[in-house]
Structure formats: structure tokens, C-alpha cells
C-alpha positions in Angstrom: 84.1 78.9 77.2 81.7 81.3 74.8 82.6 84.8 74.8 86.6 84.4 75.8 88.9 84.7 73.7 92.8 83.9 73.5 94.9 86.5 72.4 98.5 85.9 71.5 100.5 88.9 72.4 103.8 89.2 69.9 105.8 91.6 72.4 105.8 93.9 75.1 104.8 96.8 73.4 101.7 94.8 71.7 100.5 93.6 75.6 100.8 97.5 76.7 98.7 98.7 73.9 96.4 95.5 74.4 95.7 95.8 78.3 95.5 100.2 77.7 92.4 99.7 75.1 90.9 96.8 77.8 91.3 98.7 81.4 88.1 100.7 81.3 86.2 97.1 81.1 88.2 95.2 83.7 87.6 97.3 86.6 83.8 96.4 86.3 84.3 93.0 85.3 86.4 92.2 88.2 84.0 93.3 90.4 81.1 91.6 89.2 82.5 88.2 89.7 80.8 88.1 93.1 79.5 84.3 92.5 80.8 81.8 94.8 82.2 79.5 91.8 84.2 82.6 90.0 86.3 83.3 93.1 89.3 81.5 91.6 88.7 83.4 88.1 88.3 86.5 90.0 91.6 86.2 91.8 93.4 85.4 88.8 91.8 87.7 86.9 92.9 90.6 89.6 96.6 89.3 89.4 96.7 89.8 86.0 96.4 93.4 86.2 99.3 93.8 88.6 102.2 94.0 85.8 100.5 97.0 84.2 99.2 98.8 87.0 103.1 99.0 88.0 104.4 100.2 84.9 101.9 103.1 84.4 102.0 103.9 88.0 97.8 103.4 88.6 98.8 102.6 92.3 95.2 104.0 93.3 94.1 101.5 90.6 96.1 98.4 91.5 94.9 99.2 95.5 91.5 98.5 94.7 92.6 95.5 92.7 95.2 93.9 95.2 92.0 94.1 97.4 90.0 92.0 95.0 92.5 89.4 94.3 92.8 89.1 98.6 89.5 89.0 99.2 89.0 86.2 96.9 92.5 84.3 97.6 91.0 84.7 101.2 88.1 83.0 100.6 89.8 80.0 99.1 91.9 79.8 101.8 94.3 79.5 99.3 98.3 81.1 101.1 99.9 81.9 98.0 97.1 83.8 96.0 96.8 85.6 99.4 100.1 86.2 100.5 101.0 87.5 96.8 97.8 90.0 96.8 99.0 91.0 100.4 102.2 92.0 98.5 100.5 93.7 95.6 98.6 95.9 98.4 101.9 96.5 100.5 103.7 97.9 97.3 100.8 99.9 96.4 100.0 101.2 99.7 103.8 102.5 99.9 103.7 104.5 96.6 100.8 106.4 97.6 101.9 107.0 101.0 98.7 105.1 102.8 101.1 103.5 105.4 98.9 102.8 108.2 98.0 98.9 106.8 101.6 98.5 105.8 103.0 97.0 109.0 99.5 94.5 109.5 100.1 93.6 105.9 103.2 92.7 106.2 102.9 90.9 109.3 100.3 88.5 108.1 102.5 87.9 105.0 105.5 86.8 107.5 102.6 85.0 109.5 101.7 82.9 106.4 105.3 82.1 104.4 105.5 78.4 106.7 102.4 77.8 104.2 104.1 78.6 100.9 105.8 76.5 98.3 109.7 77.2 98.8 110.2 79.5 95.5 106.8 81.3 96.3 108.9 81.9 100.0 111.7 82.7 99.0 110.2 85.3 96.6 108.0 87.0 99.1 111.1 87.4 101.4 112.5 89.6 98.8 109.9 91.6 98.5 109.4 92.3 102.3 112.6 93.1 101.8 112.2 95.8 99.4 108.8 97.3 101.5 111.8 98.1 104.3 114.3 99.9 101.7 111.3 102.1 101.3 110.8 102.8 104.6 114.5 103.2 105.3 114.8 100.2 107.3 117.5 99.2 105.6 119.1 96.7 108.7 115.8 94.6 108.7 115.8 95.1 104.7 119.1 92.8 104.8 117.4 89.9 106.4 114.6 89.3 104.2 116.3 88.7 101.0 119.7 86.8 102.8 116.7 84.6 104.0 115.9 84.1 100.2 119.2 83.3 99.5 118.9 80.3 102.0 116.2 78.8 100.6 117.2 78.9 97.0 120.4 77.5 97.6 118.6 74.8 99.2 116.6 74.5 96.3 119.9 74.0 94.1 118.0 77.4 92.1 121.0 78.7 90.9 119.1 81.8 88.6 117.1 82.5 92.0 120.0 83.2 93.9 121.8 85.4 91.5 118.5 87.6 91.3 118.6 87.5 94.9 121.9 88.4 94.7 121.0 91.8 93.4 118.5 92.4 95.9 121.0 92.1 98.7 123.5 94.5 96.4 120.1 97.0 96.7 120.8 97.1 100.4 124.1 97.1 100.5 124.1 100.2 98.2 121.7 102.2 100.1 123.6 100.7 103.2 126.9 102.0 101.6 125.9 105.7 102.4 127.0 104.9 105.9 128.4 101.7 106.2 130.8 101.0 103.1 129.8 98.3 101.5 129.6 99.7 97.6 132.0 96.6 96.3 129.9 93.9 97.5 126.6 96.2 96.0 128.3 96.1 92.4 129.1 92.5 92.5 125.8 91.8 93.2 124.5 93.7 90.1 126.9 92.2 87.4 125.7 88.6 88.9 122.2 89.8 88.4 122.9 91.4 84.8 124.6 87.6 83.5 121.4 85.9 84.4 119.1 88.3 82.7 117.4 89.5 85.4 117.5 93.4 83.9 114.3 94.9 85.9 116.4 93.5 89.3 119.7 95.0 88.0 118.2 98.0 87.0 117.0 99.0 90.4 120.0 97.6 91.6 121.8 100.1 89.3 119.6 102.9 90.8 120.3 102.6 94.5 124.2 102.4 93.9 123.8 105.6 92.0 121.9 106.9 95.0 124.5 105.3 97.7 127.5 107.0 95.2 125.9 110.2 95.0 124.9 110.3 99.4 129.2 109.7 99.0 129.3 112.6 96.6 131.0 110.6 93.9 128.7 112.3 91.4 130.1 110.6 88.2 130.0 107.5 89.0 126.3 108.4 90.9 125.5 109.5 87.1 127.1 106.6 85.8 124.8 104.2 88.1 121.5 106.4 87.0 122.5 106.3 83.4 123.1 102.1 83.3 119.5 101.7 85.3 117.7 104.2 82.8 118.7 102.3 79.8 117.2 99.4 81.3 114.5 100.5 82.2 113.6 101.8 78.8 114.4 98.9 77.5 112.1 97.0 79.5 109.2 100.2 78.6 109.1 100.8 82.1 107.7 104.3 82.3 107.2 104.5 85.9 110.7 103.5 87.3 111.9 105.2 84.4 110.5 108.6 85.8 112.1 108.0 89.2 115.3 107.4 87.6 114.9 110.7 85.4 114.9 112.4 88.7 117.8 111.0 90.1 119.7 111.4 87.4 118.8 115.2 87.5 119.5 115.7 90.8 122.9 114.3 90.5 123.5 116.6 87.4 122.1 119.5 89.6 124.6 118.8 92.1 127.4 118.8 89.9 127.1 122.6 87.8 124.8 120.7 85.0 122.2 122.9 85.0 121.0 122.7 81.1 121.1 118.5 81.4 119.2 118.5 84.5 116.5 120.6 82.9 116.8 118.6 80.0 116.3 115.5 82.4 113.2 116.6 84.2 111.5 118.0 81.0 111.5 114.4 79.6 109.7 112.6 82.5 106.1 111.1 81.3 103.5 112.4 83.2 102.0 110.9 85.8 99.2 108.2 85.5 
């Protein structure tokens, strides 16, 4: 097609410094692909956004997007361009504490998985599993992912069910604050961490760190924090990265560390 062009991206930190110099144009771009024959290229075009807006934390950004890529998976009547821009908005709705569409959203997500490809499913149950970690309903949070768990096994996915696994270990540990279930939550990780799935395992790492230090076992809270912060850098993940910071400094807080926990919240990126 004149005027596109394919660009190769080497590494992770060449795609962040590609999609930075090119976000003024999408926005715009996006938008003005209101003829009836783009709506498939507008869709995919909005999706491809999602990964960055997430990183750098432009949650006000990826709203307007996720609305895009609905609108137009809508139109297609197409369940699994929809049901993933539902989850896009869901997310994005959370971190910015708009939580008045969160329950419809989620709702016509559940209303449309009997439409999706078993792996799509099985993904999607995950993440309605995270939106109720966020808002603390952590006994419903259980059920999504366990569902996940079902279908990949019944998929013979063997690398879907050990990510899976860590989602369920993300429940457990905030579960383990009340309910004791912090073995199960780090068995879950180190199945996670063999298959590679390091942006799983690092929020994994995170909410045993959060479960130890709602225990007060504060070194092995720090310990938790420290293992999901290397991760995070490593994957350049700025924005979990920050939450993590804090964490971590409010762990070190609690234990007399008052010159690390300084040092902690002084190194937090600003936010986007």
C-alpha cells in the first residue's frame, strides 16, 4: 500500500523510542478512519497502541483508544476484537478510578466469552480475574482464572496453564492476608518464572510481597518487592515499576528504613 511502511523493530527499547516519536500522529489518524471499509484497520490499528499506553501509564490516552478499537470491533460484529477492547477499557477505567462502566463492561465481556476461540476465553477469564483483585473482590477473583485453568488443560496448553498458574498464586497471595494460603501463592510464581512468563511472575512477586507485608513479615515482604522490581525493569516497565517502588518503600518505612525508603520514592519516574 503507498505511504506504509514496515519497520523492523530490533528490541524493546528501539519499539519504545519508535511508538514515543509516532504518538502525537496516531491519535488523529485513528480517528479519521471513519470509512466503512477501514473499520478492521482502525480496530487493529487502536489495539496496537494498548502495549504502550500500559507501560507509560497514558490510561486517559488508552480510554479514548479502547473506545475506538470497540466501536469498530462492534461494528464488525467481530467477539474477539470486542471483547479484547472491552478489556482494554475495563483496565483503563480502573487506573483512573472511572468505575461506573466497570461492572457493564465486564458483564458484556462474560456475556460474549461462549463466542470466543478457547485460548482467547481462557485469556479473558484471567483478566476479569485481575479487574476483581483491584476491586478487592478477591473470592470472585479466584474463579475467573481457575476457569482458565480448565480450559487450557483441555486444550493440552501446557505454557497457558503455568501462566495461569501465577494468576491464581496472585489471589492466593492477596487471599493470604487472611486466609493462609502463601505456599500455594509461591508455587505458583516459580511455575510461572520456568516458563518465561516474567511480566505474570512479576506481579505475582508483587502481591506476595503485599500479602507478607499485611502478615508483617517485612523481609520477606521486601524480598517479594525486590524480585518483582528487577523484573519489571528488565521488561522497561516504567509504570508497574513505579507501583512497585512504592511498595517497596512502604515496607522499608515500616521496618526503621527511613534513608532507603526516601531513597525508594525519590527514584519513581514521573507520571505520564
Amino acid at each position: 500500500m503507498d505511504g506504509v511502511v514496515h519497520v523492523v523493530l530490533a528490541d524493546r527499547d528501539e519499539a519504545l523510542h519508535w511508538f514515543r516519536q509516532e504518538e502525537s500522529a496516531v491519535g488523529p489518524a485513528v480517528r479519521s478512519l471513519d470509512d466503512p471499509r477501514l473499520l478492521r484497520l482502525r480496530g487493529n490499528c487502536a489495539r496496537e497502541w494498548i502495549g504502550y499506553n500500559e507501560v507509560v501509564g497514558r490510561w486517559s490516552e488508552e480510554i479514548g483508544t479502547a473506545r475506538v478499537g470497540l466501536e469498530a470491533g462492534l461494528a464488525l460484529d467481530d467477539p474477539v476484537a470486542t471483547v479484547r477492547s472491552r478489556s482494554n477499557l475495563t483496565r483503563a477505567l480502573l487506573e483512573t478510578g472511572h468505575t461506573e462502566e466497570v461492572e457493564a463492561s465486564i458483564d458484556a465481556m462474560l456475556a460474549d466469552l461462549h463466542r470466543l476461540p478457547p485460548e482467547v476465553r481462557a485469556r479473558i477469564e484471567c483478566e476479569i480475574g485481575f479487574f476483581r483483585i483491584r476491586q478487592g473482590r478477591f473470592t470472585e477473583a479466584l474463579l475467573h482464572p481457575r476457569r482458565a485453568l480448565e480450559i487450557y488443560r483441555g486444550i493440552g496448553r501446557s505454557d497457558g496453564v503455568a501462566s495461569t498458574l501465577s494468576n491464581v498464586g496472585w489471589v492466593l497471595a492477596h487471599l493470604g492476608v487472611r486466609g493462609g494460603h502463601r505456599h500455594p501463592a509461591r508455587r505458583h510464581c516459580r511455575c510461572c518464572g520456568r516458563w518465561g512468563d516474567r511480566r505474570f511472575e512479576a506481579g505475582a512477586w508483587d502481591a506476595i510481597g503485599r500479602a507478607q507485608q499485611g502478615l508483617g513479615r517485612l523481609d520477606a515482604a521486601i524480598t517479594g518487592y525486590r524480585t518483582a522490581l528487577r523484573l519489571f525493569e528488565e521488561l522497561l516497565d516504567d509504570y508497574n515499576r513505579a507501583g512497585v517502588l512504592d511498595h517497596l518503600a512502604s515496607a522499608q518505612l515500616e521496618q526503621g528504613q527511613e534513608a532507603e525508603a526516601r531513597a525508594r520514592t525519590g527514584s519513581v519516574p514521573p507520571s505520564c
